[in-house]
N, C-alpha and C positions, 0 to 999 in steps of 0.2 A: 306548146306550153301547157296547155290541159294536161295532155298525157304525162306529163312531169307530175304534174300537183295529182294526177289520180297514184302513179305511181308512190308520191311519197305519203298520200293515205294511206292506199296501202301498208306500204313500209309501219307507218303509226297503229295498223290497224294488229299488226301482225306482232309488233313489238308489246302492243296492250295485252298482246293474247299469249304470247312467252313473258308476261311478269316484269317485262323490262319496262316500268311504266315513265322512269325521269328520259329515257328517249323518246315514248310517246309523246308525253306531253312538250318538248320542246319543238317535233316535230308538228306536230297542230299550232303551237303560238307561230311559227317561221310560218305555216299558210295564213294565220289571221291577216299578218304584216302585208297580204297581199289580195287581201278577200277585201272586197267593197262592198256584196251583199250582203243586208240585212241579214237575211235567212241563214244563207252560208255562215255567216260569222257567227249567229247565234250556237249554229249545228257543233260548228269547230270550235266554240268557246265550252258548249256541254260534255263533250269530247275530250278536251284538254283538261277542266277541272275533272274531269271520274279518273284520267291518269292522274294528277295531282294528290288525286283523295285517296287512290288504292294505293298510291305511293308512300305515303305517309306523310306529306304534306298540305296536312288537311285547312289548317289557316289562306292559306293561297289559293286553295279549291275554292273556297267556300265564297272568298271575293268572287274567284273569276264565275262562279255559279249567280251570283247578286247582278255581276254586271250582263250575261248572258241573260236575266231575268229584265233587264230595264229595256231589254230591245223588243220582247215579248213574252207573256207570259209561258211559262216553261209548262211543257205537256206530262200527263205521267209516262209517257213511253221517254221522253228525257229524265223523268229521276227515277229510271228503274234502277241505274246500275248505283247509283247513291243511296238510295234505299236499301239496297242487299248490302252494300259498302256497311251500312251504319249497324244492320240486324246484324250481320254477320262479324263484324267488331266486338259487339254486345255478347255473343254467345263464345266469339273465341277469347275474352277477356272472362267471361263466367268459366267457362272450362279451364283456363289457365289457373287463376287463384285456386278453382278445389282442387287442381292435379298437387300445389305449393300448400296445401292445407297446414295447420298444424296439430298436435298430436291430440289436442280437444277434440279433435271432430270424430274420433273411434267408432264412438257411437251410431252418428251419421251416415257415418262412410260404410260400415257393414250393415245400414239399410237401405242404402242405395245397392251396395252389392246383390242384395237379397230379392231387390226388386229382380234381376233378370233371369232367377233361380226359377225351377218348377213349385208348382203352390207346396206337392209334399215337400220337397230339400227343407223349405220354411220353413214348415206345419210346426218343428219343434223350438223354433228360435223364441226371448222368452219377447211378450209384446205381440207378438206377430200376427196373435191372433185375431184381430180388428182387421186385419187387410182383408180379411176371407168374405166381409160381409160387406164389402161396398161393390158399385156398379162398374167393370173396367168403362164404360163411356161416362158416366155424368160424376164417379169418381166419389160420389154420397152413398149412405147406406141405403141398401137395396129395398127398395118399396115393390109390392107386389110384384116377386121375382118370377121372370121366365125362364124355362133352361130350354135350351135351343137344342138341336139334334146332335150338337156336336159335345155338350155334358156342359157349357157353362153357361153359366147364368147374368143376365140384367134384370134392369127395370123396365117392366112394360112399357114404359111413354117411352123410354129411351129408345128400345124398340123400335116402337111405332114411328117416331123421329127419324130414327135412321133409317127404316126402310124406303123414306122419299128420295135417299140421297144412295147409299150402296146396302148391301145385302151382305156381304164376308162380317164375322166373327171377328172380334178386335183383335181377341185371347189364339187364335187359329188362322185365323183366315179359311176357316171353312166358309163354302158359298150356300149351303144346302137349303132350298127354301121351305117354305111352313107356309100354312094355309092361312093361321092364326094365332094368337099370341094368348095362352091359356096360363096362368099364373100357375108355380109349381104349389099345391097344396100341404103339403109336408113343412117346406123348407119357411113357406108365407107365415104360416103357422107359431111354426118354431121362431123363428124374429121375433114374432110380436111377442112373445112369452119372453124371450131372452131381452127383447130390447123396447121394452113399452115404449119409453118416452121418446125414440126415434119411428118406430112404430107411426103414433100419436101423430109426432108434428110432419110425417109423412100423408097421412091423412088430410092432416088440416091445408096443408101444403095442395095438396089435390083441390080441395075446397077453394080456395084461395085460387085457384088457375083457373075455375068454372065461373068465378064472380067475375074475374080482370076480363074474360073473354065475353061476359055480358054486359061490360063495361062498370060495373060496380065495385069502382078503384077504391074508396072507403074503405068498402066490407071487405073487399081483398086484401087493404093493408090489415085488418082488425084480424084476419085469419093468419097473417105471416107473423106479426106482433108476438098470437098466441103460439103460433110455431117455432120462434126462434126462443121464446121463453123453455119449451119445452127440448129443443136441441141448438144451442147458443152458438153451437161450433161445427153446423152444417154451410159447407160454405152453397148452396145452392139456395137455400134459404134466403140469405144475404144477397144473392144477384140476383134473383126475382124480388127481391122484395127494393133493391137499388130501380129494378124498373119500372116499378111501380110508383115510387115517389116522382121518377121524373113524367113519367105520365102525369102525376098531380101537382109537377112544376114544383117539387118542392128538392132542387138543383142540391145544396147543401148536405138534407138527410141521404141523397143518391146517391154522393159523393163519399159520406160515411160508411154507407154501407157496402160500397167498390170497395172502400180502401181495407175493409172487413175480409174482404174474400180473400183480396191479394195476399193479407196476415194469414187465412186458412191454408189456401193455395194457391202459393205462389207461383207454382210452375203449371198453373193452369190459363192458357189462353183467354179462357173467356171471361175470369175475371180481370185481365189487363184490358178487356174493348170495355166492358162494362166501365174501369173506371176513366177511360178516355171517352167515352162517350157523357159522364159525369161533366168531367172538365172543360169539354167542346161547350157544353149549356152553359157553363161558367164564366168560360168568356176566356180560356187560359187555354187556348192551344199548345204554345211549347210543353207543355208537362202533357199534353194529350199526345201530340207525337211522339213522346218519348215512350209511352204504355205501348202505341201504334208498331212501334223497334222494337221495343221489349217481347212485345206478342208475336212478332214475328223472328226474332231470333231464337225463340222456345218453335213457335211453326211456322215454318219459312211459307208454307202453302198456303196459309190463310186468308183469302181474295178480301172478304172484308176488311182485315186490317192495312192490308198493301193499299186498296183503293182509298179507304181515310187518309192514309200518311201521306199519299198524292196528296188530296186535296189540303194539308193542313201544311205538307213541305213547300208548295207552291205558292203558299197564303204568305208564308214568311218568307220566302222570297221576292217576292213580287213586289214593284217600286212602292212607295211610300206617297198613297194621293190622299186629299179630304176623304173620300169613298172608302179608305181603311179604316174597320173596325178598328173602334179606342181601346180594345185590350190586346191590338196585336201594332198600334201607330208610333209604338217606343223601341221595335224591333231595332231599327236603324242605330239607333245609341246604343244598343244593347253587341250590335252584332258589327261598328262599324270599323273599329280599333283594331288594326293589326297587331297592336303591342300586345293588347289586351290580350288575345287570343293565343298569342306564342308563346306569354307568359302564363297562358290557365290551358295548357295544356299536358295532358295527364302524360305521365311520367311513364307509365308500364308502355306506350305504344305513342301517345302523344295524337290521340284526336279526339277523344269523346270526353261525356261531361256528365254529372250526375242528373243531370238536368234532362240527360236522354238515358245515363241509364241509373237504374234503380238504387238507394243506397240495398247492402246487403241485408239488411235486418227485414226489406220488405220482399226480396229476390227468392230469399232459398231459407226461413225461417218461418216456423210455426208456432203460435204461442201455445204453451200448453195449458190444460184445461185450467190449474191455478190463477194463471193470469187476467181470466176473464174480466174479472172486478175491476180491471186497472183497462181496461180496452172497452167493456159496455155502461154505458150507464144505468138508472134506472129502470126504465124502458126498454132495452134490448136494446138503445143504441150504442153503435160503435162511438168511442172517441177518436178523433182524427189527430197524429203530431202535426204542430205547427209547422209549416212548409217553410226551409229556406228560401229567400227571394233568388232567384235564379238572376246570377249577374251576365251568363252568357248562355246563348243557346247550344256551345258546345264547352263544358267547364272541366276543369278534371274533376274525375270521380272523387267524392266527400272521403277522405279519411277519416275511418275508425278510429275513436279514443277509446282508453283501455276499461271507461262504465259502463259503456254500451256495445261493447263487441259479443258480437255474435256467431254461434256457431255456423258455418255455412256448409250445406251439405254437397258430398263428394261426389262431381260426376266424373264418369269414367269415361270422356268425353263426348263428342256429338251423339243425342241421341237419335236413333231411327225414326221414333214418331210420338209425339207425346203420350200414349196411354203407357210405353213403357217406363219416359220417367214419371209418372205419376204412381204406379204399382205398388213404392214403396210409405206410398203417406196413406197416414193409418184413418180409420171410422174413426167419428170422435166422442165414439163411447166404446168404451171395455167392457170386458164382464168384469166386475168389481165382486169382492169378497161376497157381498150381500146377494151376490144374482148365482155365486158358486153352488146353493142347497139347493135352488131348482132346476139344477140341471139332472137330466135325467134321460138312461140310456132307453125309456119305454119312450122318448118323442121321436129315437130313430129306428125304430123297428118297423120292418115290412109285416105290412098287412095281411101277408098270403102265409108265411111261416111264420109269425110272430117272433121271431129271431131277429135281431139288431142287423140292419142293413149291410150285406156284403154286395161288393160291385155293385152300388144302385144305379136303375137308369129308371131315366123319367120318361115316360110317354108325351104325344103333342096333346092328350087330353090334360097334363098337369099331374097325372097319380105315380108314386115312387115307388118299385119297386124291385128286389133282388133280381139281378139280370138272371137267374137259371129260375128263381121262383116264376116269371116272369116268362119266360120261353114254354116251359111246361104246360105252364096256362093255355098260351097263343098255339100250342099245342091242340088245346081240344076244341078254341073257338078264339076266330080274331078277332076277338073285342077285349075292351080293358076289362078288368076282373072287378073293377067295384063300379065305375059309371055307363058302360058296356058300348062305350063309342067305338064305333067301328076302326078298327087297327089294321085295314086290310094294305092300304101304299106303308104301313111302316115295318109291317112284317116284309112284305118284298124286298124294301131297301135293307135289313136287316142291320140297320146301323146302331147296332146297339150301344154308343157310346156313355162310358156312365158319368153321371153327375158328381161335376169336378168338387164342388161346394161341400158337397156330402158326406165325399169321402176324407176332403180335410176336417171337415168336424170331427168326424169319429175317430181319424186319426189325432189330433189336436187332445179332445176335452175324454176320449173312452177308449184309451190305449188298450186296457188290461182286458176289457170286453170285445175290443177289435181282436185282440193277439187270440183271444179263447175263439174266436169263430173264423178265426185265418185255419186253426190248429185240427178241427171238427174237418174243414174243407181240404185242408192238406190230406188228412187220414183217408177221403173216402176219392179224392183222386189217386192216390197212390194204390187205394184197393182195383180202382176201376182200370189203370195201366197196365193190370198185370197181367197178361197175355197167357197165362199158363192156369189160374184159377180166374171163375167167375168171367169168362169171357162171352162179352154180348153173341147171342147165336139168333141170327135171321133164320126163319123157319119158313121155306119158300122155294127155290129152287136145285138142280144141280150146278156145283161152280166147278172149277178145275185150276190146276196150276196155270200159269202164264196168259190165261183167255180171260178178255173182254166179260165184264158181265154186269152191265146196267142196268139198275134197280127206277121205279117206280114207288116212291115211300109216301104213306099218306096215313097212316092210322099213328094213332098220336103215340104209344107206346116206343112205334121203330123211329120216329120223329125224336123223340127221346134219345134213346138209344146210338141214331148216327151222332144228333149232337156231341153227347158223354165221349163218341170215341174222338172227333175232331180237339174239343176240351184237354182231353188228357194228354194230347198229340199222339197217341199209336198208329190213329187214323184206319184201325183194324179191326176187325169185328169175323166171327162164324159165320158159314153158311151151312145149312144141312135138309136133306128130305124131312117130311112131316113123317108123322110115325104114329100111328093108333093107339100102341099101349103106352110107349115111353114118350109121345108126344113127339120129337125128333131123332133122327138114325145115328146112331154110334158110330158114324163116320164124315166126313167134310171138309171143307177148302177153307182156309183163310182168307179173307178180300181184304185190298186195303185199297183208300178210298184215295181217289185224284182229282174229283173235283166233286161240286155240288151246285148245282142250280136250283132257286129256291123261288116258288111261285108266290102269287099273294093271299091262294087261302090257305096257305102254310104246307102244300104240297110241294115235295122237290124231285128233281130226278137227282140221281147217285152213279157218279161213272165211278166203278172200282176195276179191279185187275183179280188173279187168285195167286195167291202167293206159295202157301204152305199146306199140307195135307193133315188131318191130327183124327185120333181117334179120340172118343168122349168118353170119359173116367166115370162122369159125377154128370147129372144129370141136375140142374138149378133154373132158377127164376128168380127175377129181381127188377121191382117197379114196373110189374106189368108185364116183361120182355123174357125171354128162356138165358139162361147165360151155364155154363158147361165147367168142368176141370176137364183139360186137355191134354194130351201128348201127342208129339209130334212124331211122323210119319217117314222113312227114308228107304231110298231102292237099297238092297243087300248088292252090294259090288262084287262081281266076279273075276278069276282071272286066269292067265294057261288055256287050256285047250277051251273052257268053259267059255271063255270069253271069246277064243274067232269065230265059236261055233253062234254065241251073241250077235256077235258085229253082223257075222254070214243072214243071221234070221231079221237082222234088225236093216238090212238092208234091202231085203227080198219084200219085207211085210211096206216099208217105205215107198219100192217104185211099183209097189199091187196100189195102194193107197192113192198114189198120183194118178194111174188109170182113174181108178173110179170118181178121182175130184176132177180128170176135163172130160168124162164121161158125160156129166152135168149137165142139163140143158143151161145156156148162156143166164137168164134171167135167174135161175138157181143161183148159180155160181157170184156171177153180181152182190143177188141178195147177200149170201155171205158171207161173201168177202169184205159189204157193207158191218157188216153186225160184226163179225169178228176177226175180221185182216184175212192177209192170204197166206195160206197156207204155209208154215216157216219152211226153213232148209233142213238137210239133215246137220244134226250138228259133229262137227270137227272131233268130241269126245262125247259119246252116251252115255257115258256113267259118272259127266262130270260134276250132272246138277242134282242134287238126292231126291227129285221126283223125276227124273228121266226124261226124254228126250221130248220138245215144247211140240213137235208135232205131233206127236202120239195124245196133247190134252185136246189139242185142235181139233186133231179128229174125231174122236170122243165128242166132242161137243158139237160138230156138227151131221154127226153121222144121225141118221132117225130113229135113235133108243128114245125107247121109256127110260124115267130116271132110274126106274129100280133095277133096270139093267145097265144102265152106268154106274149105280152105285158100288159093285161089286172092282169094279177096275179101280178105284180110288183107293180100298180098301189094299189091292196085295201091292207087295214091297221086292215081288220080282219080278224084274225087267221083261225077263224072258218068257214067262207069264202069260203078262198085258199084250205081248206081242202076240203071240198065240190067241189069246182071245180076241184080238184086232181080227187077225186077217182068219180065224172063221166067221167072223162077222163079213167081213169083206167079199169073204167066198159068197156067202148066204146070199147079200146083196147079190155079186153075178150071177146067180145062177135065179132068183126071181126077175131078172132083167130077161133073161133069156126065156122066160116059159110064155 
């Protein structure tokens, strides 16, 4: 007999888990009919209503949830799946009506779309530009802003907040940690110019957190007062300042100013605990639960609101004794009518109520700044609308009439995580006609060339500056160029990424001034690519076609210079002997560069390769570094008799060569076959590659010449030549071997 009844749990368990929930449930009511335990029955009565409830019949859940409650009171691990039941109702009834939107919402709807765009796609949208300056975490405008390694920017307490909890970038998900949170100097600057009176009640706003944490709730309130006077339409403002009253038990003002936030931002979490937390002091739980669902169908994750909805869903279910609070003892009338309930059941899905979720004017509507007058009072207090009396705890949603419909804005369904649907709701100050005169392209100029910021990146001391002015610098000393904090872990990690902020401003408000310094930087990369004039020439060793040759770089000038060639991507740069009177020899190799490892007092090693051979035309200098006009260098191909007699030399000078490399003492040989591989093969066709066969540069480079007698083989452009000078070289060698 057990094993039947585990059996058709199962069965129930399996059918709830394929969607099939009116077999579930009928399969649990058949085991009631035969369960005597308390426990059991409760288990299989909580069981049977979440089939009932996922089913869509939510009136007969909700009894059989009542009567499962009068046996004992119900746990939150029993109303988890009613919980998600009711959030996730919430958010698939909100995502349905914006997908049904109608053609008023245009507006809306491509700032929702704009929110999941990169900040430049935006930059030109017209409005847009208020997004640039809020916090992606606290979603207010930015008060003493940090930019983090990865180029974007918060608010320092926000920061500092989040670092107790996780470390990733909201904007990224980069992890990259910081020592310390140094406010970006530039951008701090510029806000407060552009935005005094956000500025301002930012400020006071600080003030105001240092009193409440000394407990000097008055002067706290008398600091948010003057701050919300100064920016009326910060919804942070308004939720500290909601917590503040109810620290001073003044339940009401809390209330108003929750229900403030919720009009700023609505699709902000924390203003729905804030005004459930209001309403719990109140005394009105069902309108608190329903914030509780609302919060958590914007974030399912939210441990704080899931644990309240426990305790507030459990309250109202729970039998009805003297012991129950008088503003939740009417529950039972309220919730006890089956009629009632199948008659107030909402039409688009037929389970929820406005009572749990939001009308739409307070869900996905902002007022705009006009309206304030009709929302604040004298005082900076919000006005509350008077509350319909909630006749059911689950009612259909309030139909809109045609004075007060409102635009609802477009989601493009479930979002990822809230800071993406928030991206699209704007600062709630613009730059107004009157703040246009003082804008000015000298507040974004780097300090180092006085030039209007290209690529800026901000260091972790806070100072901004042109990522190449900036490298140049760290160039000749690792410290910042105006506070001289040591920069030595940020040159190692070389994460130069630039500040995302910055560059939408200039892209945004100094188009005509950005295009004239994109146009200056184009020109002199385009000079610096061109392989054939002005080409960087390292003055230092012999290179050779196809052989290894790793560089040691540490004077700030070739520091320069490998960067410029990685920049332009040629990734190519000269090599050539020093030279007494002309400085460097009229002759050299190409290197082109394959990797770079880069130390932290700005020292790197350089693996390159040699590519190409050229003779020096034009002999230059530029920022320090030699740089050349070039042409380039090829063996004269032979053919007919010419060339067996070729092959015949080219094969003779090849296995004298291979004598003398296993002639080698063993640790010789090692060493260079470490430093430059082993010795190639002959190759298939010698005259196929226009510097000629890669053993013959090999050799050359590891035979024991002076450079200036290598130098002379680089130079000729016949085959048969080089060969000939090889193997009297070769000879030379045996016969000092032998004396």
């Amino acid at each position: 007999m057990a094993t039947e009844r585990e059996s058709m749990l199962q069965l129930a368990a399996e059918a709830f888990q394929s969607k099939n929930f009116d077999l579930a449930a009928d399969i649990y009511d058949c085991q009631l009919a035969a369960q005597g335990d308390p426990g059991s029955r409760q288990e299989l009565m909580v069981k049977r209503a979440d089939a009932l409830a996922f089913g869509g019949k939510f009136s007969e859940a909700f009894a059989v949830y009542r009567q499962a409650s009068e046996i004992e009171r119900l746990t939150p691990a029993q109303l988890e799946n009613l919980i998600d039941y009711l959030s996730q109702s919430i958010r698939r009834q909100d995502a349905g009506e914006s997908h049904s939107g109608s053609p008023g919402r245009g507006e809306e709807a491509g700032a929702a779309e704009g929110a999941g765009r990169p900040a430049a796609a935006t930059a030109t949208a017209p409005g847009s530009g208020r997004a640039y300056f809020s916090c992606p975490i606290c979603q207010s405008f930015l008060f003493e802003p940090v930019t983090l390694p990865c180029g974007h920017c918060y608010c320092k307490k926000c920061l500092e907040r989040k670092e107790r909890r996780e470390k990733e970038c909201n904007e990224c998900r980069d992890s990259s940690g910081v020592q310390s949170y140094r406010v970006n100097v530039v951008l701090s600057n510029l806000l407060a110019k552009w935005f005094p009176n956000l500025h301002q009640a930012g400020q006071l706003r600080r003030e105001g957190n240092g009193l409440y944490a000394e407990k000097k709730m008055e002067a706290a309130l008398e600091k948010y007062n003057q701050a919300i006077m100064k920016a009326p339409l910060d919804h942070i403002l308004f939720s500290n300042r909601s917590q503040i009253h109810s620290s001073l038990k003044h339940y009401d003002e809390a209330l108003r100013d929750a229900e403030m936030v919720c009009r700023l931002k609505p699709r902000w979490s924390k203003g729905r605990i804030r005004k459930a937390q209001a309403l719990v002091l109140l005394g009105k739980s069902e309108k608190a639960l329903r914030e509780y669902l609302v919060c958590l169908s914007m974030e399912p994750d939210c441990r704080q609101a899931k644990n309240e909805a426990y305790k507030l869903l459990s309250q109202l279910l729970a039998p009805v004794t003297d012991q129950v609070p008088q503003h939740i003892s009417n529950r039972s009338g309220l919730l006890s009518s089956r009629t009632h309930l199948k008659n107030s059941i909402s039409s688009s899905f037929q389970t929820l109520s406005p009572s749990i979720f939001p009308s739409e004017s307070r869900l996905t509507s902002t007022p705009p700044v006009h309206e304030m007058s009709e929302c604040c009072g004298a005082k900076g207090q919000p006005k509350v609308e008077n509350a319909r009396p909630a006749h059911s705890l689950f009612l259909k949603r309030k139909q809109r009439s045609s004075e007060d419909e409102e635009e609802v804005e477009q989601q493009g369904g479930e979002r990822q995580n809230q800071h993406k649907r928030l991206r699209s709701e704007p600062v709630t100050e613009s730059l107004s006609p009157e703040v246009s005169p003082i804008l000015d392209p000298a507040d974004l100029e780097c300090p180092l060339c006085m030039r209007l910021f290209y690529e800026p990146v901000t260091t972790p001391c806070g100072h901004t500056f042109c990522l190449q002015c900036l490298e140049r610098c760290l160039d000749h000393n690792p410290k910042c160029p105006l506070c001289k904090e040591e920069l030595s872990e940020y040159l190692v990690q070389r994460q130069y990424c630039k500040t995302a902020l910055m560059e939408n401003l200039i892209l945004k408000y100094f188009p005509f001034e950005l295009m004239e310094r994109q146009k200056v930087h184009q020109e002199e990369m385009a000079e610096l690519s061109n392989l054939n004039k002005n080409v960087p020439i390292f003055v230092c060793t012999m290179a050779f076609p196809t052989v290894p040759c790793p560089l040691h770089i540490f004077e700030p000038c070739y520091r320069l210079m490998i960067r410029r060639c990685m920049e332009t991507g040629t990734n190519c740069f000269g090599m050539c002997l020093a030279d007494n009177l002309k400085g460097f020899a009229d002759y050299g190799c190409l290197l082109e560069i394959r990797d770079v490892k880069f130390f932290s007092d700005g020292r790197s090693v350089v693996d390159t390769i040699g590519r190409r051979r050229f003779k020096v035309i034009q002999h230059r200098e530029r920022d320090g570094y030699n740089t050349a006009d070039i042409e380039y260098l090829e063996d004269v191909k032979v053919e007919g008799v010419a060339l067996q007699e070729l092959q015949s030399l080219h094969d003779a000078v090849y296995d004298q060569a291979l004598v003398w490399v296993n002639s080698l003492k063993a640790e010789q040989k090692e060493r260079i076959e470490g430093h430059f591989g082993p010795m190639p093969e002959k190759d298939s066709e010698m005259q196929a590659c226009p510097n000629g066969p890669s053993w013959c540069w090999w050799l050359l480079a590891v035979l024991p010449l002076e450079g200036r007698a290598q130098l002379p083989f680089l130079a000729l452009t016949s085959l048969k030549d080089r060969l000939n000078g090889i193997r009297k070289v070769l000879l030379f060698m045996a016969q000092s071997r032998h004396r």
